[in-house]
MARTORKOL-434987 format. One record per residue (C-alpha): y, z, x; residue number from 1. Coordinates in steps of 0.25 Angstrom, whole numbers, plus 5000, padded with zeros to 4 digits. Layout:
<v = Y, w = Z, u = X, seq = NUM>;
...
END
This chain:
<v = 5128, w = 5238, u = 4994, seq = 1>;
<v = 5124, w = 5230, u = 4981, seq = 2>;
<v = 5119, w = 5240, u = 4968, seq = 3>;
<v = 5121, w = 5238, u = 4952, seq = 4>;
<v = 5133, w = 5245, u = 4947, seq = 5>;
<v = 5129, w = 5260, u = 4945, seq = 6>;
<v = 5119, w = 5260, u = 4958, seq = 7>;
<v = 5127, w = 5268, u = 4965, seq = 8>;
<v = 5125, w = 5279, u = 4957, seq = 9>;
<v = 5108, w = 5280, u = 4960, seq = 10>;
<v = 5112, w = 5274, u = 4974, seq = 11>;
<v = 5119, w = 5285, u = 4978, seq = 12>;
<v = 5124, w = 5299, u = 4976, seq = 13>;
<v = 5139, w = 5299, u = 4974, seq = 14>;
<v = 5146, w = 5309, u = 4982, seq = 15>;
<v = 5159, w = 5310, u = 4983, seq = 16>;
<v = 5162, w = 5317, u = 4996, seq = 17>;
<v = 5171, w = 5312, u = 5006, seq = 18>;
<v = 5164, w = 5306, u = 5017, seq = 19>;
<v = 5175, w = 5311, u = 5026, seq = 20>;
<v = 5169, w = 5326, u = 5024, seq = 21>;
<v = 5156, w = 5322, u = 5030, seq = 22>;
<v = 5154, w = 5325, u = 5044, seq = 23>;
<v = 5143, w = 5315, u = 5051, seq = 24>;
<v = 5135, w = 5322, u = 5062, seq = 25>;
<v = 5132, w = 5317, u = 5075, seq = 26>;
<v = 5125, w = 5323, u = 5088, seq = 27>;
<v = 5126, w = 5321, u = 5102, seq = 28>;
<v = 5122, w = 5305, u = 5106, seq = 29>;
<v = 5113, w = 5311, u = 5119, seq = 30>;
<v = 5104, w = 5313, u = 5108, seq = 31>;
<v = 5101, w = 5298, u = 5105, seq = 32>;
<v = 5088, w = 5293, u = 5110, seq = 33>;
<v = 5091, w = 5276, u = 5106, seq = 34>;
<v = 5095, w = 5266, u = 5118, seq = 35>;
<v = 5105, w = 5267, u = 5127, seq = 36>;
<v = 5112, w = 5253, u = 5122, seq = 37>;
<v = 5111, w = 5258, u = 5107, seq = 38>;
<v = 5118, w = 5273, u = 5111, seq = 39>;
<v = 5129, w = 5265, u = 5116, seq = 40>;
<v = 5132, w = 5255, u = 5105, seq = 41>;
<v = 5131, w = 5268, u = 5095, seq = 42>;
<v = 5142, w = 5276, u = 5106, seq = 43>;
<v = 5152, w = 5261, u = 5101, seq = 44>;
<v = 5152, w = 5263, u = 5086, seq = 45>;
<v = 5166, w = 5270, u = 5081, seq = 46>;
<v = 5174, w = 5274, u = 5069, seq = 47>;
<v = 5183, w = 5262, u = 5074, seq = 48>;
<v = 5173, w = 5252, u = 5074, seq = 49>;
<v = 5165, w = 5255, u = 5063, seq = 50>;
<v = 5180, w = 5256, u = 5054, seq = 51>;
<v = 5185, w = 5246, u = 5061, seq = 52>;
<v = 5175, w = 5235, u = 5054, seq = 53>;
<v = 5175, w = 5243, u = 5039, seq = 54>;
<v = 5192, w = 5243, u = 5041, seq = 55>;
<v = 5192, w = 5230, u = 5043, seq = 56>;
<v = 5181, w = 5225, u = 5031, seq = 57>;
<v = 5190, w = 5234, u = 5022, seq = 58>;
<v = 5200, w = 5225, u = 5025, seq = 59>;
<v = 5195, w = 5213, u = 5018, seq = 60>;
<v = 5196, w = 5221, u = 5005, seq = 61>;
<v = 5186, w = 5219, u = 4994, seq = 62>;
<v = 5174, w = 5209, u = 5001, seq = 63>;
<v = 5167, w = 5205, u = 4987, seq = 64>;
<v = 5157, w = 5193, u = 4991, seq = 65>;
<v = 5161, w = 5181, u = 4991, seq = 66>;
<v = 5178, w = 5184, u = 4991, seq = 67>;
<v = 5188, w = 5183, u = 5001, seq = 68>;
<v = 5188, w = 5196, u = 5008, seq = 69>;
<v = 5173, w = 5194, u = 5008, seq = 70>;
<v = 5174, w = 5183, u = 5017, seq = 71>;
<v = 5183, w = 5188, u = 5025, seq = 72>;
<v = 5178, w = 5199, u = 5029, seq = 73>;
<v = 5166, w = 5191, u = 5031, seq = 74>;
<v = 5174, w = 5183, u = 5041, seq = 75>;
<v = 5179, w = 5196, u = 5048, seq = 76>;
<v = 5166, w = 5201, u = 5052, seq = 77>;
<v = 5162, w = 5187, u = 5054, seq = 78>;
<v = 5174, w = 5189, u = 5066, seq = 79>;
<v = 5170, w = 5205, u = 5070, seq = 80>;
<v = 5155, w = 5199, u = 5074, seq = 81>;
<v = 5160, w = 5187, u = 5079, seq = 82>;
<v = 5170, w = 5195, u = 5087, seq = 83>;
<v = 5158, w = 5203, u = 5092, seq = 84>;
<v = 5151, w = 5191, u = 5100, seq = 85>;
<v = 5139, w = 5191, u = 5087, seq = 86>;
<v = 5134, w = 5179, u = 5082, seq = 87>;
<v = 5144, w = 5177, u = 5069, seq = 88>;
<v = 5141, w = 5169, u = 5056, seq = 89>;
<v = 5145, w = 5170, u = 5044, seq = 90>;
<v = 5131, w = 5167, u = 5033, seq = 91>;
<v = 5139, w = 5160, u = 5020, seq = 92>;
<v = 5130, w = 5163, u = 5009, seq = 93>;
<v = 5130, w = 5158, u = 4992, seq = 94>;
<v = 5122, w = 5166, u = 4983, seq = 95>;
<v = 5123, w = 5169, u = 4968, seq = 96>;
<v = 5138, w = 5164, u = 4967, seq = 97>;
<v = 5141, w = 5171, u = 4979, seq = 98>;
<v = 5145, w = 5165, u = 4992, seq = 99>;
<v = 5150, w = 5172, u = 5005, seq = 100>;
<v = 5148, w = 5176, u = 5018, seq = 101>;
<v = 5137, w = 5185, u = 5028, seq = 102>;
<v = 5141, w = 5188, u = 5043, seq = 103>;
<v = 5130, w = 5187, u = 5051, seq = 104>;
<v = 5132, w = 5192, u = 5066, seq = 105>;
<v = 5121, w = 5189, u = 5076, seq = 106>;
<v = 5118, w = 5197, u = 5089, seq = 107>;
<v = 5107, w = 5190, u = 5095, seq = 108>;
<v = 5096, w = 5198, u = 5102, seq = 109>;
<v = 5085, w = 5193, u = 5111, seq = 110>;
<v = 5075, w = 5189, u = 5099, seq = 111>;
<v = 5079, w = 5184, u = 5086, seq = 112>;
<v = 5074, w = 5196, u = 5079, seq = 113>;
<v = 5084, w = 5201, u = 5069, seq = 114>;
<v = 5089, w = 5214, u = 5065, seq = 115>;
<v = 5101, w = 5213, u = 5056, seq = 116>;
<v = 5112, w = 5226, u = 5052, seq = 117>;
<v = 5120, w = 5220, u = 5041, seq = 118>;
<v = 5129, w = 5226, u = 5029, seq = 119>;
<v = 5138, w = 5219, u = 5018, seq = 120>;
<v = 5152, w = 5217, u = 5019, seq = 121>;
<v = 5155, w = 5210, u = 5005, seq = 122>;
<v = 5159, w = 5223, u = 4993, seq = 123>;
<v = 5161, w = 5224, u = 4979, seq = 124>;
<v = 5174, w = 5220, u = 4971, seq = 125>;
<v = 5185, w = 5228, u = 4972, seq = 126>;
<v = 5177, w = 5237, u = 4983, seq = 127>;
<v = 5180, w = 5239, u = 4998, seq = 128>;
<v = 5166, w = 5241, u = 5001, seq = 129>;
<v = 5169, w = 5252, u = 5012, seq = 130>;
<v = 5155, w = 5256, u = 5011, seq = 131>;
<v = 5147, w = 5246, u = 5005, seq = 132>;
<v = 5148, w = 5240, u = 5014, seq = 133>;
<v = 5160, w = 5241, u = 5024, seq = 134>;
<v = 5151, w = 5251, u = 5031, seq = 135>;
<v = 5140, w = 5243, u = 5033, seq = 136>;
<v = 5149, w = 5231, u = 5039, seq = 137>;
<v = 5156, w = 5242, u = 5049, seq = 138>;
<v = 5142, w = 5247, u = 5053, seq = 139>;
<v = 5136, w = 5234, u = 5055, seq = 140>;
<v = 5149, w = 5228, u = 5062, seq = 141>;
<v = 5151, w = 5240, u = 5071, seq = 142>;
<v = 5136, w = 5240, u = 5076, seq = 143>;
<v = 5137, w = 5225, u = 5078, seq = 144>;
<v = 5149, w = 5226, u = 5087, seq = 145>;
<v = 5141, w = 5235, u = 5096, seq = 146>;
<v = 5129, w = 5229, u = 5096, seq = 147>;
<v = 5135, w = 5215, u = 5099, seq = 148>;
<v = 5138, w = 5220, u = 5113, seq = 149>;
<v = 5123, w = 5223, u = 5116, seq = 150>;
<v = 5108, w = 5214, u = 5114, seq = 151>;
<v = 5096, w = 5217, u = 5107, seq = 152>;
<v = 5081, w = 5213, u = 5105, seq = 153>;
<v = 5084, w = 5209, u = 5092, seq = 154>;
<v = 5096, w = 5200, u = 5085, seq = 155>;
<v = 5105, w = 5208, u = 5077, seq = 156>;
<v = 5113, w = 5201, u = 5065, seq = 157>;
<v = 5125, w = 5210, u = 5059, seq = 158>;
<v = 5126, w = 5204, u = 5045, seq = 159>;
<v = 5138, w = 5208, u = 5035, seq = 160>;
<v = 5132, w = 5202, u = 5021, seq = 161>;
<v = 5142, w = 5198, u = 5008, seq = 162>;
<v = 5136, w = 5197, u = 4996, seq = 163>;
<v = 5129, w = 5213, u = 4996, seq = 164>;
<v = 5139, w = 5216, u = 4984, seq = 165>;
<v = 5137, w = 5204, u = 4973, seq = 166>;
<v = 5119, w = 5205, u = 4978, seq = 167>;
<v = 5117, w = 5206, u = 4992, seq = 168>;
<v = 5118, w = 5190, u = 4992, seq = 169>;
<v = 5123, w = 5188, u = 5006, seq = 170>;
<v = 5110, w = 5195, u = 5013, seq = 171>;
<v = 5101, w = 5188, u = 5004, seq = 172>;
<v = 5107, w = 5176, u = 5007, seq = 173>;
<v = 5106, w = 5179, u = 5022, seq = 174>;
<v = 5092, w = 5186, u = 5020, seq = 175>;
<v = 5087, w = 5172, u = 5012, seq = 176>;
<v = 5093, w = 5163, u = 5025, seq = 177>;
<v = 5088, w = 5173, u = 5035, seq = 178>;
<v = 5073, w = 5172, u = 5031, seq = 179>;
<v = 5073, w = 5158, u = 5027, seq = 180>;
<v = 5078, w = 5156, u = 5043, seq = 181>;
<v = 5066, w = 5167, u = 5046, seq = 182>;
<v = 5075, w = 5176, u = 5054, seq = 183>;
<v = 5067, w = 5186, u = 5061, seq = 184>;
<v = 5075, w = 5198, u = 5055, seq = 185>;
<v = 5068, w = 5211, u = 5059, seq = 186>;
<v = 5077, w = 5222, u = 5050, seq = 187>;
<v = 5090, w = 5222, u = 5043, seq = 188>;
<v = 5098, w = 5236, u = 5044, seq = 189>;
<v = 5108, w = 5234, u = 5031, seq = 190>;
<v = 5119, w = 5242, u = 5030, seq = 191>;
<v = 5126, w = 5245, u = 5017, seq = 192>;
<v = 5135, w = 5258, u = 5016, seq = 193>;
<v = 5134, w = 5265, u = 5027, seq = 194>;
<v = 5150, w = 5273, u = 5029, seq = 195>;
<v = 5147, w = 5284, u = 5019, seq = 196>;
<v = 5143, w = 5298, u = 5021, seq = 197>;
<v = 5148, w = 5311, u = 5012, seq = 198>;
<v = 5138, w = 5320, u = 5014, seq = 199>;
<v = 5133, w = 5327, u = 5028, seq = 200>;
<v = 5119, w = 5321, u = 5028, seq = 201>;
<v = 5122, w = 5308, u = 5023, seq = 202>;
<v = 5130, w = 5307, u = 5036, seq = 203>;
<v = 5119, w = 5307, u = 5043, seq = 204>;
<v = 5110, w = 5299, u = 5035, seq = 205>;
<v = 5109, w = 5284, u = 5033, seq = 206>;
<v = 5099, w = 5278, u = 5021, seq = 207>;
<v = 5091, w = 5266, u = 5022, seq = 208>;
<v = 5085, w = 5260, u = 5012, seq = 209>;
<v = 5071, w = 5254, u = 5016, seq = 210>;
<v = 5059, w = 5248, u = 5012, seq = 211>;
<v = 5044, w = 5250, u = 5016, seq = 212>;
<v = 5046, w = 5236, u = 5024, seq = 213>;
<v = 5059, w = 5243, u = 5033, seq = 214>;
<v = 5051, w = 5255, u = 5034, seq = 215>;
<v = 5052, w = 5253, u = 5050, seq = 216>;
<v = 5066, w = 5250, u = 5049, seq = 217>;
<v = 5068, w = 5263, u = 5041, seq = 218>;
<v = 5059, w = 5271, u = 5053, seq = 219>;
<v = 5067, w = 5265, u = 5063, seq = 220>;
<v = 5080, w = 5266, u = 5056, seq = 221>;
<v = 5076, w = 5281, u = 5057, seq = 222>;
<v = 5070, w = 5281, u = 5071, seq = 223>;
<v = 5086, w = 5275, u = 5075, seq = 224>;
<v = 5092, w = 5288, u = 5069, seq = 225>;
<v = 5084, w = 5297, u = 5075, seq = 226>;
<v = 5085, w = 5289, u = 5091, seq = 227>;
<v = 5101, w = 5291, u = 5088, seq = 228>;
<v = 5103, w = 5305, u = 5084, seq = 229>;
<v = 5119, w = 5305, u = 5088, seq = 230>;
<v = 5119, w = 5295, u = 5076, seq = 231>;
<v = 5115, w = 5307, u = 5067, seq = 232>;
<v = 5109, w = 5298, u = 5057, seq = 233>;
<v = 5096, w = 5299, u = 5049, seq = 234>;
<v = 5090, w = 5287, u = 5039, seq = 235>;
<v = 5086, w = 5290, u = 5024, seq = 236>;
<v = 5076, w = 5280, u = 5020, seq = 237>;
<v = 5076, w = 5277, u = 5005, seq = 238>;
<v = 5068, w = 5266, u = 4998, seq = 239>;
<v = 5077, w = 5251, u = 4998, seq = 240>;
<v = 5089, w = 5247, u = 4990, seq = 241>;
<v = 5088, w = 5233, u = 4987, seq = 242>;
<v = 5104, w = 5232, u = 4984, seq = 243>;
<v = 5109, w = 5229, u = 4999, seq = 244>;
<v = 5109, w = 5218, u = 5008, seq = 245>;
<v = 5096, w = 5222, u = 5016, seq = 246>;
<v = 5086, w = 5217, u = 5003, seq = 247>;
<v = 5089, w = 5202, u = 5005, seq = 248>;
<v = 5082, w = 5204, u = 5020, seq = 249>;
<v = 5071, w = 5212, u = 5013, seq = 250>;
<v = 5068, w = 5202, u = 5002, seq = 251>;
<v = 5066, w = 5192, u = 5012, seq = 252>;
<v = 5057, w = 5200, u = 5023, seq = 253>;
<v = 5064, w = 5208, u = 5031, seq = 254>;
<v = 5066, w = 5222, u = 5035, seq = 255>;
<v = 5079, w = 5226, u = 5030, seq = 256>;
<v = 5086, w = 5239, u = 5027, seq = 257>;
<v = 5097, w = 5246, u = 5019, seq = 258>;
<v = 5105, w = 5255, u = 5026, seq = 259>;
<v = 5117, w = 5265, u = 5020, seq = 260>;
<v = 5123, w = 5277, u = 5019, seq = 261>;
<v = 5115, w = 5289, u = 5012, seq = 262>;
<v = 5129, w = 5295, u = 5003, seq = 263>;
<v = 5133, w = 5291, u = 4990, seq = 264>;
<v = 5144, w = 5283, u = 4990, seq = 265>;
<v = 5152, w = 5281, u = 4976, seq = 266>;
<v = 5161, w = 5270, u = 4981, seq = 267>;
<v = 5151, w = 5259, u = 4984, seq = 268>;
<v = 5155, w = 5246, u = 4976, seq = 269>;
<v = 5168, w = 5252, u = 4970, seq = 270>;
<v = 5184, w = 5252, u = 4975, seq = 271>;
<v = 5181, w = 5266, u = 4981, seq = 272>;
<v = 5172, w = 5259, u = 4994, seq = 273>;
<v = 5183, w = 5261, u = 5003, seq = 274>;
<v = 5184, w = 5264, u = 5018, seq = 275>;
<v = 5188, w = 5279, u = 5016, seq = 276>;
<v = 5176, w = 5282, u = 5008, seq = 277>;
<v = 5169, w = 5280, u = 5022, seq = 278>;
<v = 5164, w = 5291, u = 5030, seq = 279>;
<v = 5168, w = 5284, u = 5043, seq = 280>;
<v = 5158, w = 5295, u = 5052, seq = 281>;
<v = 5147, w = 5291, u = 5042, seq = 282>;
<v = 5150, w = 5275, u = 5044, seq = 283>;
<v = 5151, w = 5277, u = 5061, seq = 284>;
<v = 5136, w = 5285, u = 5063, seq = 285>;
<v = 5132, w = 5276, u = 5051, seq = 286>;
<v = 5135, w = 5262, u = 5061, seq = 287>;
<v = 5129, w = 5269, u = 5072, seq = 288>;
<v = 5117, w = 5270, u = 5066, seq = 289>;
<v = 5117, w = 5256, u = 5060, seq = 290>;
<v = 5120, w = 5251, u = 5074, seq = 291>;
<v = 5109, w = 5260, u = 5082, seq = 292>;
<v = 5099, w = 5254, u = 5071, seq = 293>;
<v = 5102, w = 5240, u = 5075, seq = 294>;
<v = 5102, w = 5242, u = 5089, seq = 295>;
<v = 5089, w = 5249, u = 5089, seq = 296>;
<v = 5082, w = 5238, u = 5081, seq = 297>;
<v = 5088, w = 5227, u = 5089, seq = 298>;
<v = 5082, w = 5233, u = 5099, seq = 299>;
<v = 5067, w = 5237, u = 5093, seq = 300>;
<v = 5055, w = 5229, u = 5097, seq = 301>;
<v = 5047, w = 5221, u = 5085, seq = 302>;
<v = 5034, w = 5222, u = 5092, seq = 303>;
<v = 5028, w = 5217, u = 5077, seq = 304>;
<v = 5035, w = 5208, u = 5065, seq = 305>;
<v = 5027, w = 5201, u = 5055, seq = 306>;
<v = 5035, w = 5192, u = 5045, seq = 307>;
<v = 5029, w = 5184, u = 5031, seq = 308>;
<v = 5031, w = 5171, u = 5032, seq = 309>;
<v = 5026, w = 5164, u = 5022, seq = 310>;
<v = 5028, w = 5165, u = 5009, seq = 311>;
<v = 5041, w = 5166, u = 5010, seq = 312>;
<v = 5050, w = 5177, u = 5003, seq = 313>;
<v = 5057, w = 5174, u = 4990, seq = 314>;
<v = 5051, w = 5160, u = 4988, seq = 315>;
<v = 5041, w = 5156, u = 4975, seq = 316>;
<v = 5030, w = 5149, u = 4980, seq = 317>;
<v = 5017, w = 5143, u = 4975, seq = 318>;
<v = 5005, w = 5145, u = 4983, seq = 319>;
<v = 5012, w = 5142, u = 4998, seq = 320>;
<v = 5022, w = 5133, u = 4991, seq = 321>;
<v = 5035, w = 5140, u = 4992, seq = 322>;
<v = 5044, w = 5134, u = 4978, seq = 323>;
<v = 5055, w = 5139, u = 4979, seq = 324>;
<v = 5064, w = 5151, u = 4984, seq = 325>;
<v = 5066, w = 5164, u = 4973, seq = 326>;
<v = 5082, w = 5169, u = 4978, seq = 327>;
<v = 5084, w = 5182, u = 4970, seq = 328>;
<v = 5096, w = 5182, u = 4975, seq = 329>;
<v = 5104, w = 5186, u = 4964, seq = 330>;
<v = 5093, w = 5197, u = 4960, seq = 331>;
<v = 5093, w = 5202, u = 4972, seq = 332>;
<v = 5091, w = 5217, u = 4966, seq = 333>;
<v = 5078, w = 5211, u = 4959, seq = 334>;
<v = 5068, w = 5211, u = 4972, seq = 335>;
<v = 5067, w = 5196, u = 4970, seq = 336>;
<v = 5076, w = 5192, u = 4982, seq = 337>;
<v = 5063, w = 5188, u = 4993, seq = 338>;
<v = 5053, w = 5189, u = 4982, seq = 339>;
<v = 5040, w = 5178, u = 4984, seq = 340>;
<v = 5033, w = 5172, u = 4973, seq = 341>;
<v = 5021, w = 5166, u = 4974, seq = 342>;
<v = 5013, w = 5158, u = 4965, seq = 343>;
<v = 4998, w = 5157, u = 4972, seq = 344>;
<v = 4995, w = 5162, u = 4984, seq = 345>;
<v = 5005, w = 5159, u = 4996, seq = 346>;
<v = 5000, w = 5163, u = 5010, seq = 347>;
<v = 5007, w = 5173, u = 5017, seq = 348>;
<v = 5009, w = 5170, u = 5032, seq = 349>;
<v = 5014, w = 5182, u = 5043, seq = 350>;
<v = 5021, w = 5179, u = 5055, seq = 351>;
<v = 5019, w = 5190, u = 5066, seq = 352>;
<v = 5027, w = 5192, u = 5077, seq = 353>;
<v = 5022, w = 5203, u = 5086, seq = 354>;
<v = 5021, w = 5209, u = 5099, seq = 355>;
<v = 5007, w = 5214, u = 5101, seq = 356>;
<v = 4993, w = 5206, u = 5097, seq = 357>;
<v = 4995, w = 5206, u = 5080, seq = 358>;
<v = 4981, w = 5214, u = 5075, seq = 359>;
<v = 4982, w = 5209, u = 5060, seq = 360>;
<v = 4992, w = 5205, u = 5050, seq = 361>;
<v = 4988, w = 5210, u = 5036, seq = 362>;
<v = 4993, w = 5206, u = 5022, seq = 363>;
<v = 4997, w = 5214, u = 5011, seq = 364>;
<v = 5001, w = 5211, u = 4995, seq = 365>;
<v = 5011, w = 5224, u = 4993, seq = 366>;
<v = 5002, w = 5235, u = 5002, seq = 367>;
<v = 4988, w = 5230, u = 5001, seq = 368>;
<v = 4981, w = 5224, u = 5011, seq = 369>;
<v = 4977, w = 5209, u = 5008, seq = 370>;
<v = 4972, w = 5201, u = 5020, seq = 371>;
<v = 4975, w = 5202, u = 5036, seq = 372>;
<v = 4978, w = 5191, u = 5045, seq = 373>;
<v = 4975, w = 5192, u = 5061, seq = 374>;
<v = 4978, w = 5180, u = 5068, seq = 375>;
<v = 4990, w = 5171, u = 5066, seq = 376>;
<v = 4994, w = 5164, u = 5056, seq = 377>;
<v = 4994, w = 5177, u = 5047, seq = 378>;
<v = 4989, w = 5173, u = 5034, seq = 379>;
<v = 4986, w = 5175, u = 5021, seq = 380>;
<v = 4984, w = 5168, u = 5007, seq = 381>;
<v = 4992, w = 5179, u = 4997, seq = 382>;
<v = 4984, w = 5184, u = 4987, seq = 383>;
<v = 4976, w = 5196, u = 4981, seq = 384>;
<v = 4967, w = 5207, u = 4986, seq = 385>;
<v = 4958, w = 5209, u = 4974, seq = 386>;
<v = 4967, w = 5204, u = 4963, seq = 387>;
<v = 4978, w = 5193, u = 4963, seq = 388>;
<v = 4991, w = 5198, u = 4967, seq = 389>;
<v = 5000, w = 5195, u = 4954, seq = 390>;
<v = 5015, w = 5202, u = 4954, seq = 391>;
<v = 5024, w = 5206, u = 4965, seq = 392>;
<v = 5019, w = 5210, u = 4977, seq = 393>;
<v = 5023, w = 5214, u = 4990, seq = 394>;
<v = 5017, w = 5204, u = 5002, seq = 395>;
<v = 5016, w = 5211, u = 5015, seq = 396>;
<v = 5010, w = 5207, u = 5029, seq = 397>;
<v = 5006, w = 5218, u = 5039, seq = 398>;
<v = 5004, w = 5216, u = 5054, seq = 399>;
<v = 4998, w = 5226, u = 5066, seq = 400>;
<v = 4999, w = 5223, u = 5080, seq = 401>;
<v = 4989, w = 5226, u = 5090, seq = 402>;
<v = 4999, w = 5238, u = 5094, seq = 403>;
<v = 5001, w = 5245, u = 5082, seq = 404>;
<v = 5013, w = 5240, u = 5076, seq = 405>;
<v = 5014, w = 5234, u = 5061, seq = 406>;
<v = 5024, w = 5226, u = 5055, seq = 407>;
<v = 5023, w = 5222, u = 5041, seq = 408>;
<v = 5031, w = 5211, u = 5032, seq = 409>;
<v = 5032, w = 5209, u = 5015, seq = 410>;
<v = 5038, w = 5199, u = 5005, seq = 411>;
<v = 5038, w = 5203, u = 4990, seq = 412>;
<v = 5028, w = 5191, u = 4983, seq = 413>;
<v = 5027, w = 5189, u = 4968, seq = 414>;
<v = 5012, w = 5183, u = 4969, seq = 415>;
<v = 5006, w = 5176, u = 4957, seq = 416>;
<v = 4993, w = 5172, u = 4961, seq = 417>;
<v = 4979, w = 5175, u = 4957, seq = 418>;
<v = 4972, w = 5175, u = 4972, seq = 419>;
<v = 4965, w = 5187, u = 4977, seq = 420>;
<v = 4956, w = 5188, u = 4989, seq = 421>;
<v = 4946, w = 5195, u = 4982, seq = 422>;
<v = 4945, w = 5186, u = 4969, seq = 423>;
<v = 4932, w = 5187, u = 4960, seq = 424>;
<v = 4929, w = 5170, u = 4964, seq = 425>;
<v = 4931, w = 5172, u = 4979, seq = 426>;
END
């Protein structure tokens, strides 16, 4: 996980336990109430496995971006999914002076739909990255060797990014390319740090940091917890962290999520991140989770989506003319990355893809209603309520079907524009 020098320190509590003297609970598996096909992957996940793929990253030694253990660690996991019968590329990128490699590992389902479990396994110099984040590759590696034997609504991606380290390059890279290709990504569940408990409850306890956008994921993130109960695992929901490799995806409209370890852990980004700072207990219940999570949303119905499809994010345009595109790459920490800018009014279009009769589409700048759309195309020509809409907003479409679902999309705009429907001269 990216943070400034000196983060840790507000990031986390630092307790220096060892992990080893924390017991991780479980209870009986009769109690689970989730799929039969999901109960039966959980009953495949091991000590061995699971330590099996960390062991083996640790191997590469230090995997700062764009060196040679970096890359060839990249090839090795490019090997283990490959190995696995997944759909294996390896998604070269070039970004601020850096240039490296994403694994992308495709397990196609019976729509194109996405969901995407994803951790980085580039580190700092002269750190191991145990933790941050050899955790989160053995998690995702692990659920992905299980998974692969089975089929799902939805098609899962297993990304392990480069780049996290030196400012989250590779997923804004892959993020950039992903919507530009308008890949029909439904939620991204990233995993950064997740091998690490020292204290009783934080053995039992995952956090994810989410936004009001992922508040479904959050619900539902809970609602997997309590269908697996043998998992012992509850979900604390904080407000989001910007410095992981889940924000590229969020910048650019989609549903994503952080997910790691609740404890304090004093060796992230330092020497001391090594494999026997791991609670190996913690790490097991937490892949069992990750990989229940996935199942269950590769498997959840989408009975209503509804996508912004014009304007598009982080471009400057002039009235509908799109100029050109504004990266924030390198300020990835500064919310520019997927911001819009718009000189005049640009005309916002929705895309709807639903299951029942759609009732209305409706049209927000930050929470206040604008304008409402109810036949296709939806519609409508940016501006103001009652006053024109100078500054940074949040612009945000709504949409109700005829059986009570809601499914909402947003894309921050800077606006400069002098419209308002309700203007003195109209």
């Amino acid at each position: 996980m990216h943070r400034h020098i000196g983060l840790a320190a507000t990031f986390c509590v630092l307790l220096l336990a060892t992990p080893a003297s924390v017991a991780v609970t479980s209870v009986e598996a009769d109690a689970d109430s989730g799929t039969p096909d999901t109960l039966d992957m959980l009953k495949q996940v091991n000590e061995t496995m699971v330590f099996h793929y960390l062991d083996t990253l640790m191997s590469f030694g230090p995997r700062y971006t764009g060196s040679a253990n970096c890359s060839a660690a990249a090839r090795w996991i490019h090997d283990e999914f490959t190995a696995m019968g997944l759909h294996t590329r390896l998604h070269e990128w070039s970004y601020a002076g850096f240039s490296s490699q994403n694994v992308v590992a495709t397990l196609n389902g019976s729509d194109t739909t996405e969901i995407i479990l994803s951790a980085h396994y580039d580190c700092t110099q002269g750190s191991l990255g145990a933790d941050d984040d050899g955790s989160g590759i053995a998690a995702m590696m692990a659920a992905a060797e299980i998974m692969s034997q089975h089929t799902f609504n939805h098609t899962v991606r297993f990304i392990a990014f480069s780049g996290e380290e030196v400012g989250t390059y590779g997923s804004f890279c892959y993020a950039r390319q992903a919507y530009r290709r308008s890949d029909d990504i439904r939620a991204v569940v990233n995993l950064d740090m997740v091998g690490y408990a020292n204290t009783s409850s934080g053995g039992d306890m995952i956090r994810m940091f989410s936004t009001p956008r992922t508040q479904w994921l959050a619900d539902f993130s809970s609602t997997v917890a309590a269908r697996y109960p043998s998992l012992n695992m509850s979900v604390d929901v904080v407000p989001n962290y910007r410095g992981a490799d889940h924000q590229a995806f969020l910048d650019y409209g989609y549903d994503a999520a952080f997910y790691a370890h609740v404890d304090g852990y004093p060796w992230a980004n330092s020497p001391g991140d090594t494999p026997d700072h791991l609670n190996h207990t913690y790490q097991v219940k937490a892949t069992r989770y990750f990989l229940a999570l996935t199942a269950e949303l590769a498997v959840q119905s989408i009975p209503l989506q509804v996508r912004l499809t014009a304007p598009h994010e982080g471009q400057l345009y002039l009235g509908d003319l799109p100029l050109l595109e504004i990266a924030g790459g390198r300020l990835w920490h500064s919310g520019l990355r997927g911001t819009t800018v718009l000189l005049g009014s640009a005309t916002a279009r929705a895309a709807v893809s639903h299951m029942h009769e759609v009732e209305r589409v409706i049209f927000c700048i930050d929470d206040i209603f604008i304008s409402w759309d109810n036949t296709p195309p939806y519609e409508w020509h940016i501006q103001g309520k009652h006053a024109p809409p100078l500054g940074r907003h949040t612009l945000r479409v709504i949409a109700y079907d005829s059986a009570g679902n809601v499914a909402s999309d947003e894309m921050d705009i800077v606006i400069v524009t002098l419209a308002y429907q309700y203007a003195p001269w109209t």
